[in-house]
Legacy VTK file of the C-alpha trace (Angstrom):
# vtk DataFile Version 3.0
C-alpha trace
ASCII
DATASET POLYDATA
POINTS 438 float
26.521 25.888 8.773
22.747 26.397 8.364
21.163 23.810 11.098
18.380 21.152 9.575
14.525 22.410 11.258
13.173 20.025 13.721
9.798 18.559 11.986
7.053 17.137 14.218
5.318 14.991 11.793
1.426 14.637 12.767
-0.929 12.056 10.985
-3.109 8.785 11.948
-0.871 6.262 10.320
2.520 5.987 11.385
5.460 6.138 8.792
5.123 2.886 6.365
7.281 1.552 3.845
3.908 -0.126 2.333
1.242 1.890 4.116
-0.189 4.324 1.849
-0.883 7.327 4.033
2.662 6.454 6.089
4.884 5.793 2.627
3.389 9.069 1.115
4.568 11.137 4.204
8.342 9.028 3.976
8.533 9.765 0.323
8.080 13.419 0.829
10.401 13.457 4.065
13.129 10.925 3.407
15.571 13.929 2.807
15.624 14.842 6.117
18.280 13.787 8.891
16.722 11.023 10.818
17.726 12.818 14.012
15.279 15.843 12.609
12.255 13.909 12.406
9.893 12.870 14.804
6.052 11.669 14.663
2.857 11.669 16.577
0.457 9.369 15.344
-3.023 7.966 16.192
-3.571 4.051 15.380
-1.978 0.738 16.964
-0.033 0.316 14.107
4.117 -0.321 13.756
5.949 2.286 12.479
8.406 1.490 9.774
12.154 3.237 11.116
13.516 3.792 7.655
13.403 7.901 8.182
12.850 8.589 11.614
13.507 6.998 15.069
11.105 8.944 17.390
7.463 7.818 17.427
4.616 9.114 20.207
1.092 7.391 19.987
-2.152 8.234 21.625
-4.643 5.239 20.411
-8.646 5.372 20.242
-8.186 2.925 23.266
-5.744 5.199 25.581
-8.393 8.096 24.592
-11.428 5.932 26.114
-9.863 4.649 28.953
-8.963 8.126 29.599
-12.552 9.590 29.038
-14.474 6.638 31.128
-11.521 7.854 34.084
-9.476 4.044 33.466
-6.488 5.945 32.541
-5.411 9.459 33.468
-2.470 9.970 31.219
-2.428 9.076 27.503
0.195 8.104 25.210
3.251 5.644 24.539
6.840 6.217 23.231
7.211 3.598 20.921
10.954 2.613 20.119
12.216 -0.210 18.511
12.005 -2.956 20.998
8.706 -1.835 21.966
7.395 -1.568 18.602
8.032 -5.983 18.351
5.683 -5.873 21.101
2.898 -3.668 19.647
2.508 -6.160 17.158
1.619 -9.510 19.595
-0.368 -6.642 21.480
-2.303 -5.544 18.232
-2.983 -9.180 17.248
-4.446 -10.146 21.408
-6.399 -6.820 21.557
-8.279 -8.244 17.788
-9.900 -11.106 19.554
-10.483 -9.099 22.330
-14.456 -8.265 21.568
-15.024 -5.016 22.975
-11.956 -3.756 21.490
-12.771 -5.145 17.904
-16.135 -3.935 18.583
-14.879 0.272 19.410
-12.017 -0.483 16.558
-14.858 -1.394 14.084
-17.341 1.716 14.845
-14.548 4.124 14.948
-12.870 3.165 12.104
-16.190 3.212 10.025
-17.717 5.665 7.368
-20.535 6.142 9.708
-21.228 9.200 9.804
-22.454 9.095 13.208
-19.780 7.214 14.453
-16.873 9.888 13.480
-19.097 12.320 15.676
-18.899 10.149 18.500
-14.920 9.688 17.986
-14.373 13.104 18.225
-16.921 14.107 20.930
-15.032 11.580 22.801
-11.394 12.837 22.223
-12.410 16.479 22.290
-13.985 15.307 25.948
-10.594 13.359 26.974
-6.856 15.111 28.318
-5.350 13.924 24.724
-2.814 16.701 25.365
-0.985 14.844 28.169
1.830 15.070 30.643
4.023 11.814 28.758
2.840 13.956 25.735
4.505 17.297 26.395
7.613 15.783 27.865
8.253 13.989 24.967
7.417 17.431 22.988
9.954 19.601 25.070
12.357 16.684 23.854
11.892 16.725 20.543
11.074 20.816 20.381
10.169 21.205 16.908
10.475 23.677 14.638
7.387 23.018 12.161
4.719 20.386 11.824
3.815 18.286 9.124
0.490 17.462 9.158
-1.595 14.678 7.071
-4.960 15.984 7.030
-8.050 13.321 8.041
-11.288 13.164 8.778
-11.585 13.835 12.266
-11.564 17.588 14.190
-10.144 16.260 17.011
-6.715 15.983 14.800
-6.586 19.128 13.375
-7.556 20.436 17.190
-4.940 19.096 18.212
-2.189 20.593 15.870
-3.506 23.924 16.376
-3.192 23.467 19.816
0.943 22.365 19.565
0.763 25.241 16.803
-0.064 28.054 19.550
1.991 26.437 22.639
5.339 25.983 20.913
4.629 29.416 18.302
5.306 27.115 15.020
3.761 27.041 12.132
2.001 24.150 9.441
2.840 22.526 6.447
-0.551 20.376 5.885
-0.851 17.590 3.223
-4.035 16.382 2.276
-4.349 12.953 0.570
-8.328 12.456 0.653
-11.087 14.848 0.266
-13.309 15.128 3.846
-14.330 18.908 2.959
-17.014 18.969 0.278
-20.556 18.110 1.307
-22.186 15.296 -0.591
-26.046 14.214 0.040
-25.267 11.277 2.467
-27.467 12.627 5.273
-27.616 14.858 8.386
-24.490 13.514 10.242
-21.937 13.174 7.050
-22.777 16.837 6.209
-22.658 18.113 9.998
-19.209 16.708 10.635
-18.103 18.022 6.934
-18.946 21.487 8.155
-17.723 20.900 11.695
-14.532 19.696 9.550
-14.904 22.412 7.438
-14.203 25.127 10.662
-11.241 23.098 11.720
-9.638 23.238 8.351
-9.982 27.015 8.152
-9.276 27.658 11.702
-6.036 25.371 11.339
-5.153 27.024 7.335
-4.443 30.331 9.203
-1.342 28.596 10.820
-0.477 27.038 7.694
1.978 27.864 5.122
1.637 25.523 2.260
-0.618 22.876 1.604
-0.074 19.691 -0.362
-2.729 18.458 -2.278
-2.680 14.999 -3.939
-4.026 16.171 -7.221
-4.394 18.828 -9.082
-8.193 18.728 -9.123
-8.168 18.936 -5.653
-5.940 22.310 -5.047
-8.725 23.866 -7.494
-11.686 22.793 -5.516
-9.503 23.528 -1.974
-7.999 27.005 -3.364
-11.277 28.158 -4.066
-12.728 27.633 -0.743
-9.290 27.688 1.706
-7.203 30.211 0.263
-3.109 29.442 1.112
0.276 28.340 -0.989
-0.128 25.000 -2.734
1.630 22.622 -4.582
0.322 19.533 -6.072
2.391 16.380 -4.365
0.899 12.946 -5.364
3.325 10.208 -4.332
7.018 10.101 -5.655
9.477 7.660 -7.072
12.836 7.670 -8.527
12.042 7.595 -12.065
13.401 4.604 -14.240
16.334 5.083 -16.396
15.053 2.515 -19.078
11.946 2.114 -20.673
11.442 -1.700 -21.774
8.263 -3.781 -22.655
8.561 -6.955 -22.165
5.395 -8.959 -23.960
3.019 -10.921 -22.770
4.105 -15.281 -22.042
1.498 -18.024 -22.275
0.087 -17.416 -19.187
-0.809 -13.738 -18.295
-0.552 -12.734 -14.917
-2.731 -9.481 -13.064
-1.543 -8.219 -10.328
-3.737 -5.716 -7.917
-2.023 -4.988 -4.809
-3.701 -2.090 -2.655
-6.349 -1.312 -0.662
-9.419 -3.601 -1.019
-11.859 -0.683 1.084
-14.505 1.617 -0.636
-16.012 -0.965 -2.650
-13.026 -2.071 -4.776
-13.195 -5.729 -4.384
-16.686 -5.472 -5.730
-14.672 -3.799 -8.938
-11.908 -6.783 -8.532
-14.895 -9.539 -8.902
-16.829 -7.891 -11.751
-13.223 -8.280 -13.756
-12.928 -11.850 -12.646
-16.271 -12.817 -13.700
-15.149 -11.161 -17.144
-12.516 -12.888 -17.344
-14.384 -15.946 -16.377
-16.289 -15.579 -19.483
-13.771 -15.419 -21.584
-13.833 -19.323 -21.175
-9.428 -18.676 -20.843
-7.127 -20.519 -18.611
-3.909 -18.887 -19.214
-4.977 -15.799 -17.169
-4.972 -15.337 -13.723
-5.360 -12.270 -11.077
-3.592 -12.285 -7.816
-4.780 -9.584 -5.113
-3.092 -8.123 -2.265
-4.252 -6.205 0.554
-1.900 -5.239 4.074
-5.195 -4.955 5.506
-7.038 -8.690 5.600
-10.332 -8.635 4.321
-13.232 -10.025 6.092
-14.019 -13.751 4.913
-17.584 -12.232 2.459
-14.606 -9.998 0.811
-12.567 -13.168 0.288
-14.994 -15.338 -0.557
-15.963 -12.732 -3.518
-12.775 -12.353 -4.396
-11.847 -15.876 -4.587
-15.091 -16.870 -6.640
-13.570 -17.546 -9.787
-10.646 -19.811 -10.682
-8.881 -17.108 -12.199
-8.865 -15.011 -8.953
-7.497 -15.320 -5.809
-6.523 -13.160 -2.795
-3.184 -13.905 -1.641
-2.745 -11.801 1.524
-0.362 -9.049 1.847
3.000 -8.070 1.167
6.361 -5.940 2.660
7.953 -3.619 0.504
10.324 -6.133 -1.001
7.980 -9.441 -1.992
5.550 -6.664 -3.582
8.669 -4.829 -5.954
9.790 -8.595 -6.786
5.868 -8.880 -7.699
5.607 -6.328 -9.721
8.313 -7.486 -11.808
7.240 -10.945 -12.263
3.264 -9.453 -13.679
2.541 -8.708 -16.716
-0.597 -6.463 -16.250
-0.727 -4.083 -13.198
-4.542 -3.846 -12.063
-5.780 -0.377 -10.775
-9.672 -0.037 -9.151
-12.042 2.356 -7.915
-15.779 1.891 -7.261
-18.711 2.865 -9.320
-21.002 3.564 -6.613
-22.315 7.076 -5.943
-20.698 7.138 -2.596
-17.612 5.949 -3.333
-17.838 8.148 -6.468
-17.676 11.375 -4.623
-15.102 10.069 -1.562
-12.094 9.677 -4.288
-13.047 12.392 -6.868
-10.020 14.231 -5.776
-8.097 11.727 -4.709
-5.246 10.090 -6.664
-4.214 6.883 -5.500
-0.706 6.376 -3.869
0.165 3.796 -5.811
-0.575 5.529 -9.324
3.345 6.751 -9.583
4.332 3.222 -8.973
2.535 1.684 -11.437
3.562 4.646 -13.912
7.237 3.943 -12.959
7.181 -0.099 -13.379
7.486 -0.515 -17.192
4.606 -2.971 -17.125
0.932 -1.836 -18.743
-1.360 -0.648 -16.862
-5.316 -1.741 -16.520
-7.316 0.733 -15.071
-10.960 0.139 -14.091
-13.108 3.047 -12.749
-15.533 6.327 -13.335
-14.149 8.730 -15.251
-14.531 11.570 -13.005
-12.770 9.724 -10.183
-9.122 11.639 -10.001
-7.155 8.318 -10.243
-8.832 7.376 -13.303
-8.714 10.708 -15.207
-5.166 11.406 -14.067
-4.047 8.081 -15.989
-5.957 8.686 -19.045
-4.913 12.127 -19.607
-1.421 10.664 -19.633
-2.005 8.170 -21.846
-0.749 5.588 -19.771
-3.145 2.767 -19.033
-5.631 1.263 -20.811
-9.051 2.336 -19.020
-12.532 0.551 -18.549
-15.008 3.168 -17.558
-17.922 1.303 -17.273
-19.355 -1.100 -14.645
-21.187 -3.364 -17.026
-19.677 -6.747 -17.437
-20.656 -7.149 -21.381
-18.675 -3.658 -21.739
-16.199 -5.183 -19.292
-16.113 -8.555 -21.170
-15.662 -6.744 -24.685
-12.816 -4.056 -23.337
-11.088 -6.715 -21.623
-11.000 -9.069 -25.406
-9.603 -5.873 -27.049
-6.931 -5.103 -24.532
-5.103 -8.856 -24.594
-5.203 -8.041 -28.212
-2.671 -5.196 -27.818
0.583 -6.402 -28.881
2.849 -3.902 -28.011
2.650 -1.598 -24.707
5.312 1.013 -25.709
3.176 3.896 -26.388
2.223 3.362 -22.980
5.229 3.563 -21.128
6.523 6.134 -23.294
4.426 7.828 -21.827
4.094 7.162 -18.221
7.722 7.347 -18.045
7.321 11.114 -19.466
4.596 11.880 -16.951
6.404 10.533 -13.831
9.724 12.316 -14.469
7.329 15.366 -15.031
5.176 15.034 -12.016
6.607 12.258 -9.437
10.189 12.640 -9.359
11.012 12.701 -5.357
13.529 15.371 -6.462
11.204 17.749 -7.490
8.656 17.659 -4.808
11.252 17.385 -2.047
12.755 20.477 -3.270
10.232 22.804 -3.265
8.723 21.292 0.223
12.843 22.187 1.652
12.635 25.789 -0.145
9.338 26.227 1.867
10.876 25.298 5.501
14.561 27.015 4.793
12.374 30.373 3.845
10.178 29.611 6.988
13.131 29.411 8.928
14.902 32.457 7.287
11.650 34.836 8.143
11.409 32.976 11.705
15.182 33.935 12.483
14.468 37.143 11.349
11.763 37.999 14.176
LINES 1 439
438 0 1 2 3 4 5 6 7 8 9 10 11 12 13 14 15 16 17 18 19 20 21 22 23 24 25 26 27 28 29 30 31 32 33 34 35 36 37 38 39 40 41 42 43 44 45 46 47 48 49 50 51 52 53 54 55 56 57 58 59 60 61 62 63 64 65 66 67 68 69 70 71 72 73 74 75 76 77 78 79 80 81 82 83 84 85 86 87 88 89 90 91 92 93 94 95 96 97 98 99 100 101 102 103 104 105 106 107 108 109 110 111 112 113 114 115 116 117 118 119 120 121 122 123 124 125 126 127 128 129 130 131 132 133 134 135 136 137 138 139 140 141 142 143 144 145 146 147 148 149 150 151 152 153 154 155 156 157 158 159 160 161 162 163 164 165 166 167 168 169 170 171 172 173 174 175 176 177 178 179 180 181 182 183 184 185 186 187 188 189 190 191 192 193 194 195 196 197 198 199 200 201 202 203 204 205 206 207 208 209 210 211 212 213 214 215 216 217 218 219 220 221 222 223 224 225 226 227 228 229 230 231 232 233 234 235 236 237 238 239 240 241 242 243 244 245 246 247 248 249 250 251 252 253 254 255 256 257 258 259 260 261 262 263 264 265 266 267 268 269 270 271 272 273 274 275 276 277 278 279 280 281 282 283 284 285 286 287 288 289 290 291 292 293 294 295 296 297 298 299 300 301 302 303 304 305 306 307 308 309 310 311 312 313 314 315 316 317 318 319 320 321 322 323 324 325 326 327 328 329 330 331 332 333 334 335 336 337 338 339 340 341 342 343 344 345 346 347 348 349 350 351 352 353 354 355 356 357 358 359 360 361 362 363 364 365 366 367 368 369 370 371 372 373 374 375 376 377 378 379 380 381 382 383 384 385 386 387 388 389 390 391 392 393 394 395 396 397 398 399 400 401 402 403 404 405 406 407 408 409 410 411 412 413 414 415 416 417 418 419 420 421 422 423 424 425 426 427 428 429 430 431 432 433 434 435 436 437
């Protein structure tokens, strides 16, 4: 009986069943046995236990008490029973102010800032003694790692890569390797990223991009196997539109970062316009917005941010909207940051027979992905008279079929777990196969 491979899983965010960097990773991995699976991970968040047990975290704060000599060895087992701790911890350590203060730089788009963060882990004894016991205990037999912004990351992989001799299988959800004029330090950690992702590709043997305009860009420049592997669902049986009652609700749920909820506000004022009462938008966010974001958000009587939601409340949701809301940001920044990237939730929305309004710039992945599908209605313009007259035309749509028709065709084609899960399985068994053979 062929034995199931032992995968260290390696990313910042632990596994999530709402998190979109964590449920990506337990979409692509919920075939395995439970009792195969095992993560390292690099934030104070909970894990989610749906597909694995074993969780190991080193934290920006056990990494500077380590590097100012406060703590000599790094890192935390987190079970179950310690994991209902983590979260009273999380919320004490948020009013602590020099911890909200580190938390807030590191976690930034400063450019600067992600220099400092890895200076400061590359300076610090990340690979620890609590670390490699609980390595030896796990012994794996391949990683799995999500790709980030940060050297110290992919350092860190390559070094478990040439200690235990296994190899890579390295997704990549967000584009951190092409340079974009945003000064001296976003292009000097881009090509200090750029060394890491080549030196680490050599111990790789397939790589997961999340669209397919990003394995064209990567394959060109990092040369490997790839296969495109946005997130994936369990397509729906039934395609049904249900239309629209007297009172039309929006729902956006998702991540309110990179300028969206400046996106989110333009729509409401749009709305606003309209001089209509019988539509409403209702945002949610795991992360909680800082009280300008809210404030924006909330503007408007026909907006409001609502707070978050677990996996459940946001399916039940879903069902009860009539028009799912996607977003990304016209600014140039922002522009470049998700031009390869295809939102987590796109497959969702695809798979929720409900229509779909999509506002963002064309060239942004998300965006072009759903209107080359035919599947959502799109708004590619930031002004609100375009907004205003886009918006009037797509209430006046009286029947959404087309739509699902197609999305339903697109996410049996390109998001059905099956597929993906399959060929990542094929990958590992013919790992294994040439491994054994050795």
């Amino acid at each position: 009986m062929e034995k199931n491979p032992k995968i260290l899983i390696v990313s910042h965010n632990p596994l999530s069943d709402t998190q979109s960097n964590g449920k990506t990773i337990t979409s692509l991995l919920s075939f395995c046995p439970k009792e195969s699976l095992a993560q390292l991970y690099f934030t104070m968040d909970t894990p989610d236990f749906t597909i694995c047990d074993r969780f190991f975290r080193i934290s920006d704060l056990d990494i500077l008490k380590n590097f100012f000599m406060i703590k000599k060895d790094v890192g935390t087992v987190i079970t179950k029973e310690y994991s209902k701790k983590i979260k009273g911890e999380k919320e004490h350590l948020h009013h602590n102010f020099f911890y909200s203060f580190i938390r807030k730089l590191f976690v930034s788009k400063i450019s600067i800032m992600t220099t400092l963060r890895d200076y400061i882990w590359k300076n610090s004894e990340y690979y620890s003694k609590s670390f490699e016991k609980w390595l030896e205990e796990i012994n794996p037999d391949i990683i799995f790692f999500q790709s980030s912004n940060c050297c110290f990351a992919f350092e860190f992989v390559y070094e478990i890569c040439k200690k235990k001799n296994i190899k890579v299988i390295m997704q990549t959800t967000d584009d951190y390797l092409s340079y974009k004029k945003f000064g001296l330090f976003f292009n000097l950690n881009v090509y200090k990223l750029r060394k890491c992702y080549q030196k680490l590709n050599q111990e790789t043997i397939l790589i997961l991009p999340i669209s397919k305009k990003m394995e064209l860009y990567y394959q060109k420049h990092f040369p490997n196997q790839y296969y495109v592997a946005m997130n994936s669902v369990v397509p729906m049986e039934e395609i049904t539109f249900t239309p629209f009652k007297n009172n039309i609700k929006i729902l956006y749920a998702g991540n309110l970062g990179l300028n969206r909820f400046q996106v989110l506000h333009l729509l409401a004022k749009a709305i606003d316009s309209l001089n209509r009462k019988d539509i409403f938008i209702e945002i949610y966010s795991i992360e909680k917005p800082n009280q300008k974001v809210i404030d924006q958000l909330n503007f408007f009587d026909c907006c409001r941010y609502c707070g978050s939601l677990d996996k459940n409340a946001l399916l039940k949701k879903r069902a009860e909207s009539d028009i799912l809301l996607h977003v990304e940001s016209f600014d140039k920044k922002n522009r470049h940051l998700t031009q390869y990237s295809i939102s987590t939730k796109i497959p969702e929305l695809m798979n929720s027979n409900k229509p779909i309004l999509a506002i963002g710039p064309k060239e942004v992945a998300s965006i072009e992905y759903l209107k080359d599908c035919r599947c959502a209605y799109i708004i590619d313009s930031n002004r609100l008279e375009e907004i205003t007259k886009q918006i009037k035309k797509f209430l006046s749509i009286s029947n959404f079929q087309e739509y699902l028709v197609n999305a339903h065709h697109a996410v049996a084609e390109n998001h059905d777990i099956k597929k993906v899960q399959s060929f990542v399985r094929k990958v590992i068994s013919n790992y294994e196969k040439k491994k054994n053979t050795l």
